[in-house]
N, C-alpha and C positions, 0 to 999 in steps of 0.2 A: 314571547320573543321569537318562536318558531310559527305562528301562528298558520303564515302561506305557507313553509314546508310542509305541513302538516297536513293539510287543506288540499297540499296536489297528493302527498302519499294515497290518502283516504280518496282521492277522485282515479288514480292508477288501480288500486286496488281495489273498486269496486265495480271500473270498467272491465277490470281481470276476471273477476265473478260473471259478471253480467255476459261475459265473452265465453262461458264455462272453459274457462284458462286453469279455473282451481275452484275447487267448491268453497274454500276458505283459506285465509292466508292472515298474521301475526307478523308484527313488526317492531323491533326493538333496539334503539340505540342508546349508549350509555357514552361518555364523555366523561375522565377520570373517576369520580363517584360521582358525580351525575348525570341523571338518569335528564336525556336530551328529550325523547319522545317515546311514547308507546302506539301506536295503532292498530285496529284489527277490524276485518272485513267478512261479511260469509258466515259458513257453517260449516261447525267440525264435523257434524253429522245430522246431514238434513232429514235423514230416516226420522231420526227419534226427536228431530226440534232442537236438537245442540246449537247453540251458536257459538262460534270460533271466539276465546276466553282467554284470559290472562293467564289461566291453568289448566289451559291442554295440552293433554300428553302427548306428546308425538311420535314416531318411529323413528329414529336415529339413522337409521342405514349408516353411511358411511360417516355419516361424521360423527358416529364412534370412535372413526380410527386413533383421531386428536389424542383420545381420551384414554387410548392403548399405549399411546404413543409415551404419552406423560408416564403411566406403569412401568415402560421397560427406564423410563429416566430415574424414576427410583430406585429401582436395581441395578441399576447403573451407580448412581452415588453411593450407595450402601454396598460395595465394591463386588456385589452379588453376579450381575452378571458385564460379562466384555465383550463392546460391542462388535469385536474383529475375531469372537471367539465360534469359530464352525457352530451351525447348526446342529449338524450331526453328533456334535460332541453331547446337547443337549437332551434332541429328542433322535436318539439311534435310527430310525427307520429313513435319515436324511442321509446319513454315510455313503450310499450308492447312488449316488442319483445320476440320472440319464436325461441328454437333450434330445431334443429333434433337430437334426440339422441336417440339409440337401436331402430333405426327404427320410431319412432315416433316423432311427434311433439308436445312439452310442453313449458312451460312457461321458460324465463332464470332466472336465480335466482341472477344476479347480470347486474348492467345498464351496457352499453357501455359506453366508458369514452372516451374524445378528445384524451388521450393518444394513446387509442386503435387503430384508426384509423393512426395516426404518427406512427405504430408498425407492423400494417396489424393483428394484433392480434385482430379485431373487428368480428374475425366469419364471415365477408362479404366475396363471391365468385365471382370470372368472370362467366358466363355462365358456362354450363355443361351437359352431360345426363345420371350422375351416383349418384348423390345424390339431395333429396328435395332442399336442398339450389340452388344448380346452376342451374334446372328447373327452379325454381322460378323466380330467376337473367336471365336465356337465354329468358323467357315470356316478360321481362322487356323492355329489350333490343330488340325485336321483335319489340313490338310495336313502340320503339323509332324510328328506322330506318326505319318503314314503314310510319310515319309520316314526313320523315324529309323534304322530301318536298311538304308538305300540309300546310290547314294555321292554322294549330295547332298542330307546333312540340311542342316535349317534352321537359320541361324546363330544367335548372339544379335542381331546385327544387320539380319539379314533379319526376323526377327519381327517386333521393333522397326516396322523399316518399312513392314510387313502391316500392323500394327494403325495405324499412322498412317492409313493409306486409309479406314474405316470410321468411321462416325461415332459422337462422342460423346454420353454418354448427358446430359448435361447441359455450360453453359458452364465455361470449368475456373473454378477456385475460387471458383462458386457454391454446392456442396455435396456432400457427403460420400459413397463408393462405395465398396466393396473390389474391387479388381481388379487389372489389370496394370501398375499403379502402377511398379512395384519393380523388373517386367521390363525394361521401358524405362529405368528407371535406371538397371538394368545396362548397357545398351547406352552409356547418356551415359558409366557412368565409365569405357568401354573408349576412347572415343571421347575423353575428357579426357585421359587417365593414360599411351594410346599401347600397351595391354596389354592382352592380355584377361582377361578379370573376376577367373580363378581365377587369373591372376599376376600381378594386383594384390594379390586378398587374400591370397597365401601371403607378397607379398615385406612386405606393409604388416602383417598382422596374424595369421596363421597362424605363420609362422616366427617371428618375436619373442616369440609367445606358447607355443612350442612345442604348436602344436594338429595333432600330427603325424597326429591320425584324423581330421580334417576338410576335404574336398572335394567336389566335382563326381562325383566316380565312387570307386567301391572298389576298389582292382586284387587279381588273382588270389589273394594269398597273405591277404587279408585276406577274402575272399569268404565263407569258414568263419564268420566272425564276425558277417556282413548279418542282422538280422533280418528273419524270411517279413513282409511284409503280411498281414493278413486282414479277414474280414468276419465278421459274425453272420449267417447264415439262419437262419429259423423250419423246423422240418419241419412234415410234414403233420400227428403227433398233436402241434403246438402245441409241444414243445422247440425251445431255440435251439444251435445248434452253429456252430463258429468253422470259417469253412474259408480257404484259400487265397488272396489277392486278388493279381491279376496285370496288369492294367491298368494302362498308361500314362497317367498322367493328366495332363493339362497339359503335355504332352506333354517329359513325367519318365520315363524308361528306368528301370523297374522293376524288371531285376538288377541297374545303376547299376554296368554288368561292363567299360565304355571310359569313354573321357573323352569328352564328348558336345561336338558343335557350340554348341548350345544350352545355356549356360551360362545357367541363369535365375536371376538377380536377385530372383524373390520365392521358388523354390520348390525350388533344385537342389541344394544342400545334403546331405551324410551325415557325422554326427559321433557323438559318445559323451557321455556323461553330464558323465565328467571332464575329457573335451577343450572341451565347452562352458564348463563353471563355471570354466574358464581367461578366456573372454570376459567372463564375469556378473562376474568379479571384477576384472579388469580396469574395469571401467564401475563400481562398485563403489569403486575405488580411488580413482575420477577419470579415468580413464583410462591409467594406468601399471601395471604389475604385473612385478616381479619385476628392478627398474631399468629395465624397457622399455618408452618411452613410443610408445602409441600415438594417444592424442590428449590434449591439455592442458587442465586441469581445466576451466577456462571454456568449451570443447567438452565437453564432457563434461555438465557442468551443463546448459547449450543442448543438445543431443540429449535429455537424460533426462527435460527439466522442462515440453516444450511441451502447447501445448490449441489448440481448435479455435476459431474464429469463430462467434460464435450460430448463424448458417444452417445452417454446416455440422456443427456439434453437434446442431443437431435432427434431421439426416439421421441422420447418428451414432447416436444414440440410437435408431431403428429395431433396431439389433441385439442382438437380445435375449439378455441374460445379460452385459450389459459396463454396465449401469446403476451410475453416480457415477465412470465411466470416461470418460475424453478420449482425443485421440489424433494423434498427433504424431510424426514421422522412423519411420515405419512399427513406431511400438509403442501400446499403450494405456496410458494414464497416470492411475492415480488419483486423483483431485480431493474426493469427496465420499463416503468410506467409509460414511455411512450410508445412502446410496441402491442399496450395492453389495447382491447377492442372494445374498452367500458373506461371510465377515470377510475386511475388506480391510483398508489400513492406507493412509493418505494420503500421495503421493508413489509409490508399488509402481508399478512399470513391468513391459513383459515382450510376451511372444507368444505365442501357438502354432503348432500344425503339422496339415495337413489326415489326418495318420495317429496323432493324439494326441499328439505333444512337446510337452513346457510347460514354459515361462519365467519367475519372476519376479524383479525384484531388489525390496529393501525398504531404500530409503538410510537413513533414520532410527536401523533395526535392524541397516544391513550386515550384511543377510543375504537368501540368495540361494537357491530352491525350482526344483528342476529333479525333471521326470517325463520317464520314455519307455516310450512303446509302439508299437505298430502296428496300428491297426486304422480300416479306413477310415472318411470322413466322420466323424471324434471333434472335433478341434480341441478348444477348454476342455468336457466332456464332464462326466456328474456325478462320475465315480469325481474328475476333476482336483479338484472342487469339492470332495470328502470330503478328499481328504485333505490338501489345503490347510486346510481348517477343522480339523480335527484338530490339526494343527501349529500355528496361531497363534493357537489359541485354551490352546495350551499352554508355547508361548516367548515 
């Protein structure tokens, strides 16, 4: 039935390879329980002769967060934690926190709140070397990474309390930021739940949902399956070649070969194509799948359906290629498909991941677009944009 969509995916995705755009790229779309198309292009890892598989593992980066996101919705129903309840109240080292504003650093005049963090409106940054806050946050992260294989890495809740110290880039829920939002959540729902992060989400949503290739780390007998990272370089006569990328980034253990201290809540994540689209369909469902409920519909609806506050929408909007998008429980939310710069569909939620994973569900059409690759600084990239267009400009 799909035969020509198929036909141009696989001619896109191998022009991408051939273009060293991605050393290997996966493609998966599902359509209520059916499964519409699979395709896959390249090498997970041309070193060793991998070719990019129905079960390779990939790096999660950000679009972890999804999956954080859904954690703090259980403790949320389970009337554990409130999401208008101070951070500070949770993890103490938040009680004092300080901006940067006109240059200077002062006290903030109003707490961070659970919501903040489900918002990215907490004032929290990624690293950086243009404002106090992301010095602060790039110190952080230094030190994590230069620890991580010592015998006193940084925990999820030692980070946590690092980046407390440094000041924020703005009042929280003033306006809009991508940053360590997510991390710090992590830390609250260890600090709620009594657990830390990865056995929370194995006991609350991994194991219910049988997402037996999704965690924190890879162990040894699954190692064969890790997709390499890479990068593009230019050579000197002007061709581009994919090599190797081996950096910890965000301080993310790169063969993801133990179970790390640092459980990060935006970026720690390694799953598969099919172990995810277990999650997409779940949320998809309403939140149940398979008898097993993870959160109830009216969660589910609340996570899926929120938008920003004017202020923080016009920060928002700053990021370029998410235009007619909102953003809400650490996902982007389509609001205005004609503003979008790809065909969007109004209501599509989703994520990506700083090695190119990509997420969307489309509740209207229950149905649900899943990409994986590896290759640094991609996040929604053009090849994500092709062939998203491709696809719903033909179902």
């Amino acid at each position: 039935m799909y035969t020509e969509l198929i036909e141009t995916l696989h001619r896109v995705m191998k022009e991408s390879v051939e273009n060293s755009e991605v050393m290997g790229v996966n493609f998966l779309v599902e359509k209520g329980e059916e499964e519409i198309l699979y395709c896959q292009e390249g090498m997970a890892d041309k070193e060793n002769g991998m070719e990019m598989n129905r079960n390779t593992i990939f790096r999660l980066y950000s679009q972890t967060k999804p999956v954080t996101g859904v954690a703090a919705m259980i403790l949320m129903e389970q009337g554990c934690l409130d999401l208008c309840q101070s951070v500070g109240e949770i993890l103490p080292a938040f009680s004092h926190l300080k901006v940067e504003k006109d240059g200077k650093v002062v006290d903030a005049s109003r707490p961070m709140l659970v919501h903040d963090l489900l918002r990215m409106t907490s004032g929290l940054v990624y690293p950086d070397d243009c404002t106090a806050s992301g010095k602060a946050a790039g110190v952080v992260f230094d030190d994590a990474c230069a620890r991580l294989h010592t015998e006193n890495p940084m925990t999820t809740q030692e980070l946590a309390e690092r980046l407390a110290e440094g000041p924020l880039l703005f009042e929280p829920g003033s306006s809009w930021i991508y940053g360590t939002s997510a991390d710090v959540l992590g830390a609250v729902i260890e600090k709620v739940s009594g657990k830390k992060l990865s056995e929370f989400m194995e006991d609350e949503i991994f194991k219910p949902l049988g997402m037996t290739d999704t965690a924190f780390w890879v162990p040894a007998e699954k190692q064969c399956r890790l997709a390499k990272a890479y990068e593009t370089v230019v050579k000197e006569d002007g061709s581009r070649a994919m090599v190797p990328y081996t950096g910890n980034n965000l301080a993310i253990c790169n063969d993801m070969a133990k179970a790390p201290a640092y459980e990060a809540g935006g970026a720690g994540l390694t799953s598969t194509l099919d172990d995810y689209m277990k999650f997409a369909r779940m949320l998809r469902n309403g939140g149940t799948l398979n008898g097993k409920q993870i959160i109830r519909p009216e969660t589910a609806r609340y996570f899926t359906g929120g938008e920003l506050m004017p202020a923080q929408q016009q920060a928002f909007e700053n990021w370029i290629g998410l235009d007619g998008f909102s953003y809400s429980n650490l996902m982007r939310v389509c609001k205005k498909p004609s503003r979008c710069g790809m065909i969007a569909r109004e209501g599509e939620y989703g994520w990506d991941g700083w090695l190119g994973m990509y997420f969307a569900n489309f509740p209207k059409e229950n149905m649900t677009i899943l990409m994986g690759t590896q290759k640094k600084d991609s996040g929604t990239f053009a090849l994500t944009r092709k062939l998203r267009n491709i696809v719903l400009s033909s179902i």
